[in-house]
Residue frames relative to the residue before (quaternion, step in Angstrom):
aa qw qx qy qz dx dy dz
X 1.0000 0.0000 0.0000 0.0000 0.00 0.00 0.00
X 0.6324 0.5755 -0.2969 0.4250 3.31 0.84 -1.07
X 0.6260 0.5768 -0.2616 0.4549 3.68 0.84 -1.75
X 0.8132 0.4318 -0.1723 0.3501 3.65 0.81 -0.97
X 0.3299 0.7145 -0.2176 0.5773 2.81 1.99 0.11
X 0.7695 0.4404 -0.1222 0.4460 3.26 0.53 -1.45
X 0.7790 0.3981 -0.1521 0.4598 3.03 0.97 -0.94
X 0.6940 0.4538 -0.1643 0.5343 4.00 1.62 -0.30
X 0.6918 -0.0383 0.0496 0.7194 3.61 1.29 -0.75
X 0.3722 -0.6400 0.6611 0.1220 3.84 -0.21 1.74
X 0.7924 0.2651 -0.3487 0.4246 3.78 -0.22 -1.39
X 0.7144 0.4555 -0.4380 0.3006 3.80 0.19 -0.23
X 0.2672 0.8571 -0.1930 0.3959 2.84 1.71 0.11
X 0.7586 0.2968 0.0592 0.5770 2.87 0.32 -2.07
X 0.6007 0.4790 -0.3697 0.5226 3.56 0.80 -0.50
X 0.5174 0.4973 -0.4264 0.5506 3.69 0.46 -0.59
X 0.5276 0.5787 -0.3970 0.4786 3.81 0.41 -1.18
X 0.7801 0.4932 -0.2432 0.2984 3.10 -0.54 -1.39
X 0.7327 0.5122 -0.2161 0.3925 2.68 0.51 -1.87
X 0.6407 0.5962 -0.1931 0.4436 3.63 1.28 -1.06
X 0.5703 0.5264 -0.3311 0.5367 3.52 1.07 -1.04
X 0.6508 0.4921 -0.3744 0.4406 3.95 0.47 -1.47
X 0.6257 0.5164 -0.4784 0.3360 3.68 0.60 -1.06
X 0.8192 0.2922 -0.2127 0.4453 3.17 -0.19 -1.46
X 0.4201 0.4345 -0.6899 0.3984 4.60 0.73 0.10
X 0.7221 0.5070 -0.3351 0.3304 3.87 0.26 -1.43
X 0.5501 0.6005 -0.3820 0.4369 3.62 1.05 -0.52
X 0.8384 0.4295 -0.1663 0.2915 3.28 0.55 -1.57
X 0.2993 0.7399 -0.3984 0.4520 3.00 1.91 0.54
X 0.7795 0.3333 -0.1310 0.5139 3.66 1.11 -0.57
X 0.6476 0.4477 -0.4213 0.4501 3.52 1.04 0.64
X 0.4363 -0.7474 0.4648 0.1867 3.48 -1.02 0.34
X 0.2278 -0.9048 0.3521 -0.0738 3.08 0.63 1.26
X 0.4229 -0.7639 0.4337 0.2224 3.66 -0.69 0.95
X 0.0638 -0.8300 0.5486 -0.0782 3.94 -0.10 1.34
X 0.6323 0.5087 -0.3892 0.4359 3.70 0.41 -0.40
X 0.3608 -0.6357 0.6816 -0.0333 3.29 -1.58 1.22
X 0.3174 0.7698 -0.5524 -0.0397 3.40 -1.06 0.40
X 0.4795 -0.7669 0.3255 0.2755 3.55 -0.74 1.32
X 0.4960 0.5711 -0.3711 0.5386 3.73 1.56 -0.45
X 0.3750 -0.7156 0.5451 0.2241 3.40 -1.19 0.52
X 0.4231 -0.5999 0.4852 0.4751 3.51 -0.75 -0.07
X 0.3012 -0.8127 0.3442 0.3611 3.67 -0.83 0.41
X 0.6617 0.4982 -0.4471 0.3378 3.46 0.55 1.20
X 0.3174 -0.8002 0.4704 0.1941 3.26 -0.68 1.00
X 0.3754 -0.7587 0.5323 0.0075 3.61 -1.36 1.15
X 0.8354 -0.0740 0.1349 0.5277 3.22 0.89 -1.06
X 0.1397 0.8666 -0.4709 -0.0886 3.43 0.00 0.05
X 0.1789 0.8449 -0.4981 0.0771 4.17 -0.62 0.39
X 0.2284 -0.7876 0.5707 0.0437 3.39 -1.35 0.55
X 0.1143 -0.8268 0.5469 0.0654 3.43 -1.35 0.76
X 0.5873 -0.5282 0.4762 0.3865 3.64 -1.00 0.81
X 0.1460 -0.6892 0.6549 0.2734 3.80 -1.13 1.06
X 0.6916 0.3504 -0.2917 0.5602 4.19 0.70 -0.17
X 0.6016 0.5113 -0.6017 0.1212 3.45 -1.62 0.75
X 0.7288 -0.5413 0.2123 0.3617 3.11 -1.35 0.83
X 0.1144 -0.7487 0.6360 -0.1478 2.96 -1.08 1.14
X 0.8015 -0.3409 0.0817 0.4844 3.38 0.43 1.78
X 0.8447 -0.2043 0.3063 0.3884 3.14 -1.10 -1.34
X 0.5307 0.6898 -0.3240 0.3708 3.26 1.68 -1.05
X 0.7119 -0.4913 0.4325 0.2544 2.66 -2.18 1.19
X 0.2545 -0.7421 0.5119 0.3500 3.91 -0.47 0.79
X 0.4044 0.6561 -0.5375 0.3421 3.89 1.06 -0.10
X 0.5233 0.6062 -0.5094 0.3151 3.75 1.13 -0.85
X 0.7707 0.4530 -0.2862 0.3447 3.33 0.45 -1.85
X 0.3741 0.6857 -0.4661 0.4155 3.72 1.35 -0.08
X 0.7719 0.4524 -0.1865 0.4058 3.10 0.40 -1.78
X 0.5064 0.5901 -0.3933 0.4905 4.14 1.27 -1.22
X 0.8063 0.1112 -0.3566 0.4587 3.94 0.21 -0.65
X 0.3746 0.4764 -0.6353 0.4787 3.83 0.28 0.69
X 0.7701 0.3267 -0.3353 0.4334 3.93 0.22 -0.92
X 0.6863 0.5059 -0.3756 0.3633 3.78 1.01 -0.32
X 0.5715 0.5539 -0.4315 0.4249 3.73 1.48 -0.60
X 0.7680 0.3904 -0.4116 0.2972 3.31 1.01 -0.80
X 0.3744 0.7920 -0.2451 0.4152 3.44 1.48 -0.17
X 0.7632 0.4384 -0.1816 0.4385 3.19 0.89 -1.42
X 0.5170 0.6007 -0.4710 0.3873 3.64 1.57 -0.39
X 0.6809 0.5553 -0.2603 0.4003 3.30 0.38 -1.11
X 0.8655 0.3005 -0.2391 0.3217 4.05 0.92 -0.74
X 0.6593 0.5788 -0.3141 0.3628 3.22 1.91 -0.90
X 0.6439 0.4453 -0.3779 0.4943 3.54 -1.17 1.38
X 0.5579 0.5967 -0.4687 0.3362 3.43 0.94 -1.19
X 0.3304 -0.8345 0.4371 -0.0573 2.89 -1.53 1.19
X 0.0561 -0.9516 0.3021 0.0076 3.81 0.33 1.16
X 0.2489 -0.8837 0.3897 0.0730 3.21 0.15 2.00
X 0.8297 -0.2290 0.3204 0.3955 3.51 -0.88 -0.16
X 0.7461 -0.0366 0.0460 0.6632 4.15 0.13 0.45
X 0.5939 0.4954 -0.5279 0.3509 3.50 0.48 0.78
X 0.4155 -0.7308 0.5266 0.1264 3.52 -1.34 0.74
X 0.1556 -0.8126 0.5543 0.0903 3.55 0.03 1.39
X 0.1886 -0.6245 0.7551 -0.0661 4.12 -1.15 1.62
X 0.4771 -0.4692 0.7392 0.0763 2.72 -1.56 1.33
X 0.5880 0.6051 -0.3264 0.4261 4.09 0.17 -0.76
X 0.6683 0.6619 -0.1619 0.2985 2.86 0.46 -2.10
X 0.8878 0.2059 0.0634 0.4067 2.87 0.85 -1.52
X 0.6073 0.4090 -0.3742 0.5691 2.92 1.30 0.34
X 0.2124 -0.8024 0.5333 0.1633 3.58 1.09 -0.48
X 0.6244 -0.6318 0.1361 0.4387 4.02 -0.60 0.94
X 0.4421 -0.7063 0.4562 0.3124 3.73 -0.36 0.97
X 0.0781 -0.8642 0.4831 -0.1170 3.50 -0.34 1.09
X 0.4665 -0.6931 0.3256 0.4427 3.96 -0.61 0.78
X 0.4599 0.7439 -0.3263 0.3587 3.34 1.38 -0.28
X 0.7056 0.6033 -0.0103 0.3716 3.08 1.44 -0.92
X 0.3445 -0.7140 0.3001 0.5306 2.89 2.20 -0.91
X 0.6298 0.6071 -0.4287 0.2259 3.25 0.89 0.38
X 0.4435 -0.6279 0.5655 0.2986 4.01 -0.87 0.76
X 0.5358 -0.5906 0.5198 0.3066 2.53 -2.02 -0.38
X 0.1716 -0.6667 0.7253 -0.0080 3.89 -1.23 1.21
X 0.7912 -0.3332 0.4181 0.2971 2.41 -2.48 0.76
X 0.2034 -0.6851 0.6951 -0.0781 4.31 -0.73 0.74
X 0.1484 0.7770 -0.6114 0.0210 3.81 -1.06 0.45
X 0.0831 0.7965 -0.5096 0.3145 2.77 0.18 2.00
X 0.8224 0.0914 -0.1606 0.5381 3.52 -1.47 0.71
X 0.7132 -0.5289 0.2857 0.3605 3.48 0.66 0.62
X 0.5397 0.5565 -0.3734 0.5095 3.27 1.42 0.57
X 0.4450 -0.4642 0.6721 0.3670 3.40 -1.75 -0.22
X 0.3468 0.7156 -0.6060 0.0190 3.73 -0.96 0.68
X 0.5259 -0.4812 0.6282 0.3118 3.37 -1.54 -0.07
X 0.2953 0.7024 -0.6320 0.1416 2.88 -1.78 1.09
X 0.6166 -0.5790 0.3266 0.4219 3.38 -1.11 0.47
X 0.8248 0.0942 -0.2323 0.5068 3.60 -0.98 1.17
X 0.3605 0.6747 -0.5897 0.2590 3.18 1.06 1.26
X 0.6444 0.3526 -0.4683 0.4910 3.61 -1.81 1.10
X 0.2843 0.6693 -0.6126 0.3098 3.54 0.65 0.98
X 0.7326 0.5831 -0.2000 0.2886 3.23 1.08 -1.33
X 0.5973 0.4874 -0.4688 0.4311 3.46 1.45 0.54
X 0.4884 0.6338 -0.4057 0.4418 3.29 1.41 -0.06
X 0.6188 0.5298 -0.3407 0.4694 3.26 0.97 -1.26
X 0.5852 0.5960 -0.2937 0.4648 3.68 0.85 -1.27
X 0.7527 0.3946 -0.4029 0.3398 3.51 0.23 -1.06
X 0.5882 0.4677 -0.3435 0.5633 3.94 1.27 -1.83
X 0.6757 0.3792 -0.5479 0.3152 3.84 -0.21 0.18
X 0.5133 0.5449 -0.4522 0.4848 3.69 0.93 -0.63
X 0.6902 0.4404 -0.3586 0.4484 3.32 0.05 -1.31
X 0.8472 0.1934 -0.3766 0.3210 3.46 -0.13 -0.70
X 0.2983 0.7278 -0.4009 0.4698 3.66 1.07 0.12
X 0.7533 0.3147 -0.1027 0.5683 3.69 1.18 -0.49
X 0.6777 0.2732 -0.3806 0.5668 3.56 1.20 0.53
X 0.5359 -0.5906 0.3886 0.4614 3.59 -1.41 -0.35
X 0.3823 0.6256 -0.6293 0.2578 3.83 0.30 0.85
X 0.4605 -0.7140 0.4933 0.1866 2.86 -0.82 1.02
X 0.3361 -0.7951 0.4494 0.2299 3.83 -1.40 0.92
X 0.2386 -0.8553 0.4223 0.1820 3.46 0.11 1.01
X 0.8389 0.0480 -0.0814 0.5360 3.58 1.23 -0.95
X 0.1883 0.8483 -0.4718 0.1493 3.68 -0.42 0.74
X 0.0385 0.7710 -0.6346 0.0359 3.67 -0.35 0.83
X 0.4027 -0.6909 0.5999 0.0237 2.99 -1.92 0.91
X 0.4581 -0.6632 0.4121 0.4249 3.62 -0.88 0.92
X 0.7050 -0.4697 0.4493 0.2839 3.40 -1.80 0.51
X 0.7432 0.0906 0.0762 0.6585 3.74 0.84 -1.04
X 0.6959 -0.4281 0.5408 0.2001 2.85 -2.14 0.91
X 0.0226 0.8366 -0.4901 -0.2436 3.86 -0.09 -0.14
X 0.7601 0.1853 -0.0476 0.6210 3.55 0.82 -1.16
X 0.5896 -0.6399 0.3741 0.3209 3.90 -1.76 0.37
X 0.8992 0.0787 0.3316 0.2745 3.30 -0.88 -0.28
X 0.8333 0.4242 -0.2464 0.2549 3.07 -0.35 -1.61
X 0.9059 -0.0125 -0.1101 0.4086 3.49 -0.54 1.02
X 0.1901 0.6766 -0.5713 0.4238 3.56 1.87 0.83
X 0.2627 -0.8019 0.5366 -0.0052 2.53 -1.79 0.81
X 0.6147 0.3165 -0.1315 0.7104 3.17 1.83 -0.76
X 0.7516 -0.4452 0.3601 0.3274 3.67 -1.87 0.94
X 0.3422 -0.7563 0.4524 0.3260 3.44 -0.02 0.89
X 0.6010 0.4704 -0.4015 0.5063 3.76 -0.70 0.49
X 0.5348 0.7275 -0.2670 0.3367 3.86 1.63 -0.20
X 0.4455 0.7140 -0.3411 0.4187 3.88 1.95 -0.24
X 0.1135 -0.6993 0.6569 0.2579 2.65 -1.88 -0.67
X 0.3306 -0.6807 0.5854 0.2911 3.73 -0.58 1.13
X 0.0924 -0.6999 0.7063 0.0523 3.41 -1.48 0.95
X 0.2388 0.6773 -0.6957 -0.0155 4.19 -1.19 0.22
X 0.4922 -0.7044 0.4587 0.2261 3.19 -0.91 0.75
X 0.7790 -0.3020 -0.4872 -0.2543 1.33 -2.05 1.53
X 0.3706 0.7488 -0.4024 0.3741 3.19 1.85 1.14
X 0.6676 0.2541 -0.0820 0.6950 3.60 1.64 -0.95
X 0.1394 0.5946 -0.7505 0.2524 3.12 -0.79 2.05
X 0.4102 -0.6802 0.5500 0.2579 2.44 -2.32 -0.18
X 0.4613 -0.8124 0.3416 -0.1023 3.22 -1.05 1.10
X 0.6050 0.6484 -0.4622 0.0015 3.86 -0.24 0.76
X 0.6812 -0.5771 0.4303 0.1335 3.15 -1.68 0.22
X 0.0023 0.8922 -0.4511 -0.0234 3.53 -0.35 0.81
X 0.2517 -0.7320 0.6325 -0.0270 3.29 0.08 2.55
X 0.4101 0.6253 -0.5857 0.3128 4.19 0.42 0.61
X 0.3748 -0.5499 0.7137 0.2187 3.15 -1.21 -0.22
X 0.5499 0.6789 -0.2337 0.4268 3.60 1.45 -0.17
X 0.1512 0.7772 -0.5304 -0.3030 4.07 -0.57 -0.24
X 0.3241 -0.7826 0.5315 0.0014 2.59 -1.76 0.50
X 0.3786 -0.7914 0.4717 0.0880 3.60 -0.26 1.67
X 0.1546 -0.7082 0.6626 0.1887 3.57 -1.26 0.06
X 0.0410 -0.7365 0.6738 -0.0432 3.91 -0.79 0.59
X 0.0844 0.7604 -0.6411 0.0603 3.45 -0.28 1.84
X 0.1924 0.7666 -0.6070 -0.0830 3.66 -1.06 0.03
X 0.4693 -0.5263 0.6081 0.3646 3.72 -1.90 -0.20
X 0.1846 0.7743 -0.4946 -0.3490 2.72 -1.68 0.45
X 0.7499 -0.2494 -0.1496 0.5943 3.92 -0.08 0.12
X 0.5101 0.6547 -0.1383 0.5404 3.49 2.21 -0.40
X 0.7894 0.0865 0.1513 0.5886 3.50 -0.21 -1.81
X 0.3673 -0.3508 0.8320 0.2231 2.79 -2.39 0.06
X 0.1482 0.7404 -0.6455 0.1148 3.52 -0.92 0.96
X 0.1817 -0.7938 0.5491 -0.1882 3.43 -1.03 1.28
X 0.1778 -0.7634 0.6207 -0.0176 3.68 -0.18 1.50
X 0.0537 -0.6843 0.6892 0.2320 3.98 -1.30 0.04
X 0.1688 -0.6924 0.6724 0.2000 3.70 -0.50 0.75
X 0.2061 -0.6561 0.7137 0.1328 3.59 -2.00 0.07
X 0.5651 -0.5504 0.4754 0.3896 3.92 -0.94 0.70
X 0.8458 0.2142 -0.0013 0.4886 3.57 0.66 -1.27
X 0.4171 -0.7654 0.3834 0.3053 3.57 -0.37 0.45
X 0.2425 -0.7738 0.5338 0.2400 3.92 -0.28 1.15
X 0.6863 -0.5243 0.4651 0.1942 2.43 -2.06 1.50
X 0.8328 0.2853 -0.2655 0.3930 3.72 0.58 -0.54
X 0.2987 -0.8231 0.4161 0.2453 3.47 -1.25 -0.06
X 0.3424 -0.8096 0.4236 0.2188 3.65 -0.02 0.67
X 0.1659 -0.6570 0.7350 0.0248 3.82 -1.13 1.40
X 0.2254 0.5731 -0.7787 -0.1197 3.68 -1.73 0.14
X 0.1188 -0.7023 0.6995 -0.0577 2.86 -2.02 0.97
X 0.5325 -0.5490 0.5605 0.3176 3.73 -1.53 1.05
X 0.0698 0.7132 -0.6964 -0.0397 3.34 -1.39 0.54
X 0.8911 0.0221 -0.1105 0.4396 3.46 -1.15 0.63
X 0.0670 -0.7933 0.5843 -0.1577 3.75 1.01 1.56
X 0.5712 0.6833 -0.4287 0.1518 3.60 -1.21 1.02
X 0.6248 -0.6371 0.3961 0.2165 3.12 -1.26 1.87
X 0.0607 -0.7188 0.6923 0.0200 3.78 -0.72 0.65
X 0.0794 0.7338 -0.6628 -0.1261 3.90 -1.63 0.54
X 0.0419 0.7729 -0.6203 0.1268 2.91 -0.96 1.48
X 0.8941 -0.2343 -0.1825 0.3351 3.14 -1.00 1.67
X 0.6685 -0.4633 -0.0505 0.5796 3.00 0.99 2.35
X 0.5305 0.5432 -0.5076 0.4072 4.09 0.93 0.74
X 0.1544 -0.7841 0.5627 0.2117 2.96 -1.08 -0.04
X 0.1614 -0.8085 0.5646 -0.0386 3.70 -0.67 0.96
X 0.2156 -0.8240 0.5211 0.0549 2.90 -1.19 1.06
X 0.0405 0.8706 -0.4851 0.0707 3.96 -0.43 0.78
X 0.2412 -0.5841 0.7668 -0.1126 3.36 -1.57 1.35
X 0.0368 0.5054 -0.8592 -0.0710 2.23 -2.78 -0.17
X 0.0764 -0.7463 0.6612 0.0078 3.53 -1.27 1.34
X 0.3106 -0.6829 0.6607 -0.0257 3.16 -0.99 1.70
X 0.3772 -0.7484 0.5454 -0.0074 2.96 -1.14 1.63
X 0.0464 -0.8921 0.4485 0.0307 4.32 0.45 0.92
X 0.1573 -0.7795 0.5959 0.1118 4.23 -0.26 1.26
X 0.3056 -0.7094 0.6317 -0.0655 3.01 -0.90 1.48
X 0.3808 -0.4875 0.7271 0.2979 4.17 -1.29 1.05
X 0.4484 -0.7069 0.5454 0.0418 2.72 -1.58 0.32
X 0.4380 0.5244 -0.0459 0.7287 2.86 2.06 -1.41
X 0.8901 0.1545 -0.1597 0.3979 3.59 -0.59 -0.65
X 0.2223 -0.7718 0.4754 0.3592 3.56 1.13 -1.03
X 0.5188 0.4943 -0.6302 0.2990 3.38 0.74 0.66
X 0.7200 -0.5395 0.3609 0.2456 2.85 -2.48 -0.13
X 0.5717 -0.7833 0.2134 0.1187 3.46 -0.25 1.02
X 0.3631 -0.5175 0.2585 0.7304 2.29 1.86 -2.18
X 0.3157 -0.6623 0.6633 0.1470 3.28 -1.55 0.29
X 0.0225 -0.7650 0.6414 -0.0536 3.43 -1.57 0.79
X 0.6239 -0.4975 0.5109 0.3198 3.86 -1.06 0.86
X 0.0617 0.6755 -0.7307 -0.0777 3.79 -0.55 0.18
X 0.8420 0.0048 0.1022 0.5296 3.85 -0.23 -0.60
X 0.0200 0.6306 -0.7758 -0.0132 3.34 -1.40 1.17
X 0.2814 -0.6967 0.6590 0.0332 3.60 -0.77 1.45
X 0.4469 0.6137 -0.6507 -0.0164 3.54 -1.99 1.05
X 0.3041 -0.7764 0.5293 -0.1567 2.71 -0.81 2.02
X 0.3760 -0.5343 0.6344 0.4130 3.64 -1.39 0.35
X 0.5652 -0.4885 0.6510 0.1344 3.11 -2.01 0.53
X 0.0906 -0.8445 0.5250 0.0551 3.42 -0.83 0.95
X 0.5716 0.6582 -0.1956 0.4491 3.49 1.89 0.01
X 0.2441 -0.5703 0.5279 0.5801 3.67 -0.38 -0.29
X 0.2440 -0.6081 0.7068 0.2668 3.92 -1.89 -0.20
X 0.3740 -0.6779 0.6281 0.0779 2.99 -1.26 0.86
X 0.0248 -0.8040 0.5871 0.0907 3.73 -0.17 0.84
């Protein structure tokens, strides 16, 4: 609805925006949001992972991905450390607050209305991508998370089950979790000359351990599209005994393909 908007009446568009942005400022008036920073680490580790800041990414201008870690260093002040106590709700938003040229940010690759575009503070969305893995591997629970519409680019050097992100646009589609622990839980993102790499620590070390795997991955064409579809099953693991606790669906992904496939 929104995409067609954009593309038939621009100002209703943007008004829709707005109108969307006020909802959720007036909303967040009633959540308790995680704000503390803290330069110690906790001294367990939960999750730890990295992501390539350069690879090919279709046709696009590789200066973009230049510009994505100029928009992530400045990004990264504002999230690494942040600290998530007991009944607090950790926003990606929150903390970054809208990414603005004022701010020092440029323009990056942006994957919006089902397109590839450029825009200012584009390449947030591997950050977003990375703090969902991580938390995807502890018990905080995800309250808000959304996934792109379409597959955009192949393969090539991915590392996680495609369908494994999180679309982020400010400041109506974030990402979002909740910590029903009695436990806290730190985040420690940074760059280096390579990756974007990102560690969650916990005060206390948890009793369980957290597996996800792709199950039933597969390319479908239907009426000259092609779509691509999963499902990643999330598996809790004793620690102490090593047996299997339980397992649960977290995300079944089907998207259009935006690439050619090569069969």
């Amino acid at each position: 609805m929104i995409k067609q908007l954009a593309v038939k009446m621009p100002l209703v568009y943007k008004l829709r925006i707005l109108q969307l942005r006020l909802k959720r400022t007036t909303r967040n008036l009633f959540v308790n949001f995680a704000n503390e920073r803290m330069v110690d680490r906790f001294p367990h580790v939960a999750k730890r992972h990295q992501s390539l800041l350069r690879r090919k990414l279709g046709t696009s201008d590789p200066m973009l991905q230049e510009n994505k870690i100029t928009n992530l260093r400045i990004a990264l002040k504002s999230m690494d450390g942040i600290v998530l106590k007991p009944g607090e709700t950790f926003s990606f938003w929150h903390l970054i607050g809208k990414p603005k040229a004022s701010k020092g940010y440029i323009d990056g690759l942006l994957l919006s209305q089902g397109e590839v575009k450029t825009g200012v503070g584009g390449g947030l969305c591997q950050l977003a991508n990375l703090l969902f893995w991580l938390a995807l591997h502890t018990p905080l629970e995800i309250t808000e998370r959304h996934h792109h519409s379409f597959d955009p680019f192949p393969d090539e050097h991915r590392v996680l089950p495609f369908g494994s992100g999180a679309s982020v646009f400010f400041n109506y589609v974030d990402l979002r979790f909740f910590n029903p622990t009695n436990d806290q839980f730190q985040f420690h993102v940074w760059l280096t000359d390579q990756h974007l790499k990102g560690i969650v620590f916990c005060e206390n070390e948890l009793p369980f351990s957290y597996h996800l795997e792709e199950r039933n991955h597969q390319f479908h064409h239907i009426d000259g599209k092609n779509f691509r579809e999963n499902e990643i099953w999330r598996r809790v693991i004793d620690k102490r005994t090593g047996n299997l606790l339980h397992e649960e669906l977290m995300i079944h992904n089907y998207s259009e393909v935006k690439y050619e496939i090569t069969r």
